[in-house]
N, C-alpha and C positions, 0 to 999 in steps of 0.2 A: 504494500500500500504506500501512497507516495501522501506524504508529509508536507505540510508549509513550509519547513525547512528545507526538504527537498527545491523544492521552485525557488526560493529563496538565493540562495546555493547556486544554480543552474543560472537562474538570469543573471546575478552577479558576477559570476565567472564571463557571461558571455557580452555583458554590455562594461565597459569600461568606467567606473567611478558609479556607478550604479547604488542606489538605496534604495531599498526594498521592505514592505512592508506588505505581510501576508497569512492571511488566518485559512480556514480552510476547515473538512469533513473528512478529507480523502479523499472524496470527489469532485466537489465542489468548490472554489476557491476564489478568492476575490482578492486583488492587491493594489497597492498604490506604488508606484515605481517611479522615482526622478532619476534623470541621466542627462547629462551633458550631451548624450546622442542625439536628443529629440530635439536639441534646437533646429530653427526652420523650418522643421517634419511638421505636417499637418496632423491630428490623430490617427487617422488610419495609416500614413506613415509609421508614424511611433508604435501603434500595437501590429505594425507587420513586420517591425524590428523586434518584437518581444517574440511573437510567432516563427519568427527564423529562428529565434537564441535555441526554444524549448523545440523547434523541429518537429520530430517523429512523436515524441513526447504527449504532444498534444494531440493526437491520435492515438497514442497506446495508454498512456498513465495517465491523463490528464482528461477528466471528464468534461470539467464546464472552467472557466478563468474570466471574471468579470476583471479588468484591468481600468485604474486610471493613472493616466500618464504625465506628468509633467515635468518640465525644464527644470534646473537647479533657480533660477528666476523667478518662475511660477510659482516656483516652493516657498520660498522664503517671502512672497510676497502673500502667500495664501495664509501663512503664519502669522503673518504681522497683522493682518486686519480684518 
């Protein structure tokens, strides 16, 4: 059974500076991911960048992943106010 930590792990390794943030059932999973990658990316950019990292993954181990995605900008601006 694949774990929040698992995905966690996986995106991290495959998107560079990467934070992640991920709860989950086993099946079922939802995260919030900021990355330096997504700037300029439109969203579905950004979540076909996360779709490449996990691959095959989200076809075999990965049942459902509600993702959102934002810039290290977005982030700290989402924080502040």
């Amino acid at each position: 059974m694949v774990m929040p930590e698992d995905i966690k792990g996986w995106i991290e390794q495959g998107l560079e500076d990467a934070k992640v943030e991920i709860d989950g059932d086993g099946r079922h999973f939802s995260a919030v991911i900021v990355s330096p990658a997504f700037e300029g990316k439109s969203s579905v950019q950004q979540h076909q960048l996360v779709y490449g990292v996990l691959g095959d993954k989200m076809k075999s181990d990965i049942h459902a992943l509600s993702m959102r995605t934002l810039t290290p900008t977005e982030w700290e601006k989402e924080r502040q106010g």
